[in-house]
DRENKE-514990 format. One record per residue: residue number from 0; residue in one letter; x, y, z of N, C-alpha, C, CB in turn. Coordinates in pm, 1 decimal, always signed. Glycine has a CB too. Layout:
SITE   num   residu       n_xx       n_yy       n_zz      ca_xx      ca_yy      ca_zz       c_xx       c_yy       c_zz      cb_xx      cb_yy      cb_zz
SITE   NUM        A          X          Y          Z          X          Y          Z          X          Y          Z          X          Y          Z
...
//
This chain:
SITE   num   residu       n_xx       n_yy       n_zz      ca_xx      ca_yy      ca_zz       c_xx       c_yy       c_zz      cb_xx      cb_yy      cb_zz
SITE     0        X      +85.0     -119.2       +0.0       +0.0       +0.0       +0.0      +88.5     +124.2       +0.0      -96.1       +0.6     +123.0
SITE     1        X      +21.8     +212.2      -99.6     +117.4     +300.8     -121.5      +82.1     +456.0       -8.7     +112.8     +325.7     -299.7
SITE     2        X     +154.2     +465.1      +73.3     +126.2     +555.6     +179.1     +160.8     +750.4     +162.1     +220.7     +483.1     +298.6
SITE     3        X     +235.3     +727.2      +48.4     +326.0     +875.9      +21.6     +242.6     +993.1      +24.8     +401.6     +885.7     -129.6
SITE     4        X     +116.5     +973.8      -26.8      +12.4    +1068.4      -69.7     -132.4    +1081.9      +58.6      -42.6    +1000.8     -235.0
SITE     5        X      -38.0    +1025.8     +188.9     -162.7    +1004.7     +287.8      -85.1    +1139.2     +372.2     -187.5     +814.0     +386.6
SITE     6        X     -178.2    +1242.9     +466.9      -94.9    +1318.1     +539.5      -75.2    +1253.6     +665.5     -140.6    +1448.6     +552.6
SITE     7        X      -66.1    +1345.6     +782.3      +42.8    +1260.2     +895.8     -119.4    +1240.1     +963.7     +212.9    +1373.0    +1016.9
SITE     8        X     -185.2    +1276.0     +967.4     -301.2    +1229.5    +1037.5     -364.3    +1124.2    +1044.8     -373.9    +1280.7    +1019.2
SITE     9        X     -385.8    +1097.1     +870.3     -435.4     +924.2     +808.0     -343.1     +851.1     +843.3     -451.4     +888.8     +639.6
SITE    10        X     -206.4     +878.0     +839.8     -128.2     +770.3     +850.9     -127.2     +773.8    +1004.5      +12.3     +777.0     +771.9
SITE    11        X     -174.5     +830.6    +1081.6     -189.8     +804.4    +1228.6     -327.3     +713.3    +1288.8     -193.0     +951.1    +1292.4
SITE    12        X     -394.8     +724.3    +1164.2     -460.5     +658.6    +1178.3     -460.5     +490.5    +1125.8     -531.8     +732.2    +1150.4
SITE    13        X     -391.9     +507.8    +1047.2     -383.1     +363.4    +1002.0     -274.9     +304.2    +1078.0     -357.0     +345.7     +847.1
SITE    14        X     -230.5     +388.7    +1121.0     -157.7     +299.9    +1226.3     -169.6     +239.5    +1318.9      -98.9     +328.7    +1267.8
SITE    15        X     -292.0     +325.8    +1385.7     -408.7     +272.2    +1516.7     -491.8     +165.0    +1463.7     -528.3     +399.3    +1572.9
SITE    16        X     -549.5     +156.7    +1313.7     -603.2      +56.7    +1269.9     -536.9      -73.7    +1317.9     -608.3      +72.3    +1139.7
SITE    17        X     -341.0      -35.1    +1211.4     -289.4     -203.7    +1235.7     -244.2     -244.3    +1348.8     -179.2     -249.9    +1156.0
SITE    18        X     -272.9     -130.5    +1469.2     -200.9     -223.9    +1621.1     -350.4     -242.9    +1645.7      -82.5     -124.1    +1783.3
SITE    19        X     -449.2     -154.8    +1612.0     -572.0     -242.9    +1657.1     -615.8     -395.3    +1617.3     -678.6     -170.6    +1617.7
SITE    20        X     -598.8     -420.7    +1467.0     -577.2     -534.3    +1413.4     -496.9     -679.7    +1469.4     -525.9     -488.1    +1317.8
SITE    21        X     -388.1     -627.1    +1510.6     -335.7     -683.3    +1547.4     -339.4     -734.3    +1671.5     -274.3     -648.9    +1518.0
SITE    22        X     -372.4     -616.9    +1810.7     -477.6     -675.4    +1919.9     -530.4     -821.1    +1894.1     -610.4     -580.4    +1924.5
SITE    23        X     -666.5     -733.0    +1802.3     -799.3     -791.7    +1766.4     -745.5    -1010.2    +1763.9     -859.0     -693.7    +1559.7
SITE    24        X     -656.8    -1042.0    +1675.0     -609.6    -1142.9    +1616.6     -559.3    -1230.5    +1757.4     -497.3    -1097.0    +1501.9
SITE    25        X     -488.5    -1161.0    +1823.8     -400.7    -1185.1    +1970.2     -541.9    -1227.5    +2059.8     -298.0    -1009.6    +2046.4
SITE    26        X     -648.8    -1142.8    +2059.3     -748.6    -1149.2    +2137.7     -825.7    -1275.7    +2133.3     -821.6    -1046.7    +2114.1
SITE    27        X     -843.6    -1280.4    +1988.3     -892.9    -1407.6    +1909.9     -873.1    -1550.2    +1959.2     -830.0    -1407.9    +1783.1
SITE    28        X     -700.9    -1500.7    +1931.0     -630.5    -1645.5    +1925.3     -634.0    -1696.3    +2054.2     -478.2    -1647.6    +1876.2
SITE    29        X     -639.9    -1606.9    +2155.3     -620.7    -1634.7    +2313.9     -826.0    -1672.9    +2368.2     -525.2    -1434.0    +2412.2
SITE    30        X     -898.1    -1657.4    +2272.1    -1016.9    -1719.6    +2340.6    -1063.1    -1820.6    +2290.7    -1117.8    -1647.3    +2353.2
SITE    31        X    -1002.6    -1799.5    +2139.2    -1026.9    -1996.6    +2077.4     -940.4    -2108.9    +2171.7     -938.7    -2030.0    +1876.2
SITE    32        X     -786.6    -2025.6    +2186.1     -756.0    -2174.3    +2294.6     -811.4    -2160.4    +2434.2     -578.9    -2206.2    +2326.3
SITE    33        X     -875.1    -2071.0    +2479.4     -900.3    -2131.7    +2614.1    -1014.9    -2201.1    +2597.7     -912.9    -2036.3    +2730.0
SITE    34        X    -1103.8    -2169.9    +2475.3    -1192.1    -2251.5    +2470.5    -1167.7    -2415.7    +2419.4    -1275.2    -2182.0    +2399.2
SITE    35        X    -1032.9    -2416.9    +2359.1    -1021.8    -2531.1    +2328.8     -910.4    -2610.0    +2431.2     -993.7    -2527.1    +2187.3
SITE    36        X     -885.5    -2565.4    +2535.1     -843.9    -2622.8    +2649.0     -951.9    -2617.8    +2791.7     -710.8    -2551.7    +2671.4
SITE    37        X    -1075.7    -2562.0    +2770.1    -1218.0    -2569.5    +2854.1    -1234.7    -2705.6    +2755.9    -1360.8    -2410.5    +2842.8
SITE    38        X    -1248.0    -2727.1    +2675.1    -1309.7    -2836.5    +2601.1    -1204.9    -2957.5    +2645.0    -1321.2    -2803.8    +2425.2
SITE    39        X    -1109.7    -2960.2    +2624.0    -1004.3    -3050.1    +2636.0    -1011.4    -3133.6    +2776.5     -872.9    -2969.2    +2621.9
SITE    40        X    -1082.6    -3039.0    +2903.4    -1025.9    -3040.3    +3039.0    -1198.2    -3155.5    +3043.4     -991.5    -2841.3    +3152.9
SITE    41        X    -1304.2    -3105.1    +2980.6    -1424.8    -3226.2    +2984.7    -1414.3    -3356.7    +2939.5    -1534.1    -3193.0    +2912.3
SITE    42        X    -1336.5    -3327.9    +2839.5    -1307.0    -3471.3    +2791.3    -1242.6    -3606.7    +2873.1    -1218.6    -3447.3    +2689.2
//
């Protein structure tokens, strides 16, 4: 993505996008396994 033509604001913002993104994924990944170690622990 070509960023040159964004001013410092958008690109402050897309920056908050990709650490938000990136959260988001971390957040994800950490409630599928506890759910798949809640599942694991019934078995």
């Amino acid at each position: 993505m070509d960023t040159s033509n964004l001013d410092k604001q958008a690109k402050a913002h897309l920056a908050f996008y990709h650490n938000f993104m990136t959260a988001s994924k971390i957040i994800a990944g950490l409630v599928i396994l506890t759910l798949v170690i809640m599942a694991g622990t019934l078995l």
